[in-house]
N, CA, C and O of each residue as an XYZ file, in Angstrom:
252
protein
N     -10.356    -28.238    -11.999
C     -10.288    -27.208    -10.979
C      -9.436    -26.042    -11.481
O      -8.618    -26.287    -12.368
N      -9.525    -25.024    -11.090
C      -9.096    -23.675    -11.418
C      -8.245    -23.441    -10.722
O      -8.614    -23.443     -9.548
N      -6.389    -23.047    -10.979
C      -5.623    -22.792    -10.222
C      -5.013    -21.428    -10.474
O      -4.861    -20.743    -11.486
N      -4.701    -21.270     -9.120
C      -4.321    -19.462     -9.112
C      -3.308    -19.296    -10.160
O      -2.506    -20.129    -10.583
N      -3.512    -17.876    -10.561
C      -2.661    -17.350    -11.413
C      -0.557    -17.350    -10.975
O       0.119    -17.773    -10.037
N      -0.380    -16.912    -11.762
C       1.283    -16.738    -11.421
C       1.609    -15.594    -10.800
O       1.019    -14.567    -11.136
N       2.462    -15.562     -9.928
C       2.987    -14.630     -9.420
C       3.658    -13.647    -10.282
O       4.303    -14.372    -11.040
N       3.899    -12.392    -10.632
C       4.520    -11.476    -10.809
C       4.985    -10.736     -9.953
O       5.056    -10.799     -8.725
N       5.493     -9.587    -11.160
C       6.733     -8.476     -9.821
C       5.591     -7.809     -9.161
O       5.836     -7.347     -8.046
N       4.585     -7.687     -9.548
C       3.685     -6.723     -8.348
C       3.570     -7.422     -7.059
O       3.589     -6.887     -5.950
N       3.483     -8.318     -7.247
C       3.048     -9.687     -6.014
C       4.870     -8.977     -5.458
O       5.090     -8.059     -4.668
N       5.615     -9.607     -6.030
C       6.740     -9.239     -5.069
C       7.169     -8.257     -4.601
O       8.084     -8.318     -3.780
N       6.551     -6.917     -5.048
C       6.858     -5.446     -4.605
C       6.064     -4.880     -3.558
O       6.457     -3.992     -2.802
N       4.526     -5.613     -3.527
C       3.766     -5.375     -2.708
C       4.003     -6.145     -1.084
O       3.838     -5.807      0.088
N       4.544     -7.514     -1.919
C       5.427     -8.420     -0.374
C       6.688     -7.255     -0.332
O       6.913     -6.787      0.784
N       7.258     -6.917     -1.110
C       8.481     -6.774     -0.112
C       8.516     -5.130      0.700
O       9.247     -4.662      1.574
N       7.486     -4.644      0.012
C       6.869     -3.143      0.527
C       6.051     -3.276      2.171
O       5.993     -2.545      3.160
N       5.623     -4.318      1.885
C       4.856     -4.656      3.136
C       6.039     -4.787      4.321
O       5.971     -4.272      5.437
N       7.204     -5.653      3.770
C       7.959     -6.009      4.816
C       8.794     -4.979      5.263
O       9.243     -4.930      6.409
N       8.991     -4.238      4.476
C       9.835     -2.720      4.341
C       9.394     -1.913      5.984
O      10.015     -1.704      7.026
N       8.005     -1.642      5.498
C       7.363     -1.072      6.217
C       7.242     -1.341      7.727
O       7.433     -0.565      8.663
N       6.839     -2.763      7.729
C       6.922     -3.030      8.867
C       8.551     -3.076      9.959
O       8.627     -2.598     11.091
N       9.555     -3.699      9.292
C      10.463     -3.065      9.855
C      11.076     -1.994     10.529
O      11.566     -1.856     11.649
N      10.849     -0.966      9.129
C      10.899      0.488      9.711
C       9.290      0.652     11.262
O       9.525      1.432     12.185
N       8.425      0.161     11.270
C       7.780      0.527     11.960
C       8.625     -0.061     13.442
O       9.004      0.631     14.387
N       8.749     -1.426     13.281
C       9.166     -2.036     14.692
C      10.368     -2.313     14.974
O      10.553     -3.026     15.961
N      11.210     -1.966     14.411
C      12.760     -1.746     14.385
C      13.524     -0.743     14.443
O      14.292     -0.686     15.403
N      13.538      0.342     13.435
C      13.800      1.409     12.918
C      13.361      2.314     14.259
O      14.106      2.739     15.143
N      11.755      2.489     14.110
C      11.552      3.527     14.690
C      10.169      3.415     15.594
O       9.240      4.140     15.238
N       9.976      2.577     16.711
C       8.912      1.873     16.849
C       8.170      3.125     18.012
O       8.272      3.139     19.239
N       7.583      3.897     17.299
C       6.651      4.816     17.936
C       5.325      4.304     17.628
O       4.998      3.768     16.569
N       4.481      4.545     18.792
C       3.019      3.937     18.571
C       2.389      4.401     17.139
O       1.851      3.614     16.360
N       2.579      6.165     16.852
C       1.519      6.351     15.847
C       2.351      6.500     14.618
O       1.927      7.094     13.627
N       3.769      5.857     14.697
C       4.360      4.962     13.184
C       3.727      3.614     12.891
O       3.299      3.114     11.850
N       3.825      3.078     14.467
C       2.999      1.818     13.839
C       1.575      1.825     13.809
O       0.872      0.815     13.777
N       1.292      2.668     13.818
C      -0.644      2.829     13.446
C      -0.613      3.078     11.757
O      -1.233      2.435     10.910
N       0.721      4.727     11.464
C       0.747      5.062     10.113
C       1.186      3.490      9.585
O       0.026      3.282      9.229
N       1.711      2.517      9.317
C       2.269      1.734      8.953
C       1.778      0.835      8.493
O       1.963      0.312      7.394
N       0.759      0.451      9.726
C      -0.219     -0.489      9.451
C      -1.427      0.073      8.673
O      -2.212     -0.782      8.261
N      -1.606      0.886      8.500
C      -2.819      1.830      7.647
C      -2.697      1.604      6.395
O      -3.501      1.203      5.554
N      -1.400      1.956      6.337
C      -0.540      1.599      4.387
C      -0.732      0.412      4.413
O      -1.674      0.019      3.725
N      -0.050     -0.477      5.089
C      -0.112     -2.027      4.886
C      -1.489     -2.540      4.598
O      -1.493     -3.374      3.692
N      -2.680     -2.267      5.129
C      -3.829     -2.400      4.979
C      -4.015     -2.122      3.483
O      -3.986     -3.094      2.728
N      -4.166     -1.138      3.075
C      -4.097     -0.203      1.653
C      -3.275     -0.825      0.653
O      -3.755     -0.748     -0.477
N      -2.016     -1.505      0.758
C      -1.303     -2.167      0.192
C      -2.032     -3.864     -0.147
O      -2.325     -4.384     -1.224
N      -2.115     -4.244      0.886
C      -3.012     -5.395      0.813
C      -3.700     -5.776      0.633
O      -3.830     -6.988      0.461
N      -4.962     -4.515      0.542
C      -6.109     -4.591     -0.319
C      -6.419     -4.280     -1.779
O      -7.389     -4.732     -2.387
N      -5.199     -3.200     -2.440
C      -5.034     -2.987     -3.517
C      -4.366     -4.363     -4.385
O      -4.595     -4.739     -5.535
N      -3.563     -4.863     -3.454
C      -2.959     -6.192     -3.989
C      -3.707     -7.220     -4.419
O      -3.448     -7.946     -5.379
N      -4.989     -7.304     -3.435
C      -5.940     -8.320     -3.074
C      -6.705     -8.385     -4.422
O      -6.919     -9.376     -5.120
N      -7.163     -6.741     -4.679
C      -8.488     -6.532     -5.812
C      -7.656     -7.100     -7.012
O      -8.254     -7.681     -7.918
N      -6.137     -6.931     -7.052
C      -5.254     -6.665     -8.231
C      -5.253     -8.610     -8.851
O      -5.568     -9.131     -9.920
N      -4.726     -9.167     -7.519
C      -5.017    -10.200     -7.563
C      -6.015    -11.081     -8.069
O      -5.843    -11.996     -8.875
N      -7.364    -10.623     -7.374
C      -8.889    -11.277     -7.896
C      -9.318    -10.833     -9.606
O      -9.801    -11.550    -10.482
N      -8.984     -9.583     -9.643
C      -9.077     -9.536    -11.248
C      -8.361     -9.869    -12.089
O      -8.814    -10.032    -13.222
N      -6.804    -10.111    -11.771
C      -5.845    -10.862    -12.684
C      -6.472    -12.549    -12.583
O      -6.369    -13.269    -13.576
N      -6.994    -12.977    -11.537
C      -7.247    -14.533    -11.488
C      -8.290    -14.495    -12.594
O      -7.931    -15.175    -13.555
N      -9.668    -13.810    -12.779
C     -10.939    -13.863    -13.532
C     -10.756    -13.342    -14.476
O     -11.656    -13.081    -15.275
N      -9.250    -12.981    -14.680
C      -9.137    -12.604    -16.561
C      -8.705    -13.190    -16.941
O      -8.648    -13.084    -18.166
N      -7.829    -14.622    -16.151
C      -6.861    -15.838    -16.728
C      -7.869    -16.485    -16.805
O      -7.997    -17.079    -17.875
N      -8.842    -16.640    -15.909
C      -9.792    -17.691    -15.848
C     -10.552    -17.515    -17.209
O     -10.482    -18.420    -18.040
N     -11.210    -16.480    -17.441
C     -12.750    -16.469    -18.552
C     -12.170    -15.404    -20.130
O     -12.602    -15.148    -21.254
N     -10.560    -14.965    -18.994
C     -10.246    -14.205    -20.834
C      -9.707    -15.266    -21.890
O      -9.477    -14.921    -23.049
């Protein structure tokens, strides 16, 4: 069976960017259309992470 790759610092910059964010959204400064901007990035963050992720797994896997 094929097991996920290792974590790196992107993995942890993108977690701790995520958490950043959200703080400042619901703590900091919890206006509705901060937490819309917030969650928009987070989205964007998470999906860039995601692709970053799936192609680092299929280059450990078949490189």
């Amino acid at each position: 069976m094929v097991e996920s790759p290792t974590f790196d610092v992107y993995d942890g910059v993108a977690l701790a960017a995520t958490l950043l964010l959200l703080v400042i959204a619901y703590v900091v400064y919890p206006e509705p259309i901060v937490k819309f901007a917030v969650w928009t990035v987070v989205l964007t963050v998470y999906m860039t992470w995601f692709c970053y992720f799936g192609v680092k797994w299929l280059y450990e896997v078949y490189g």
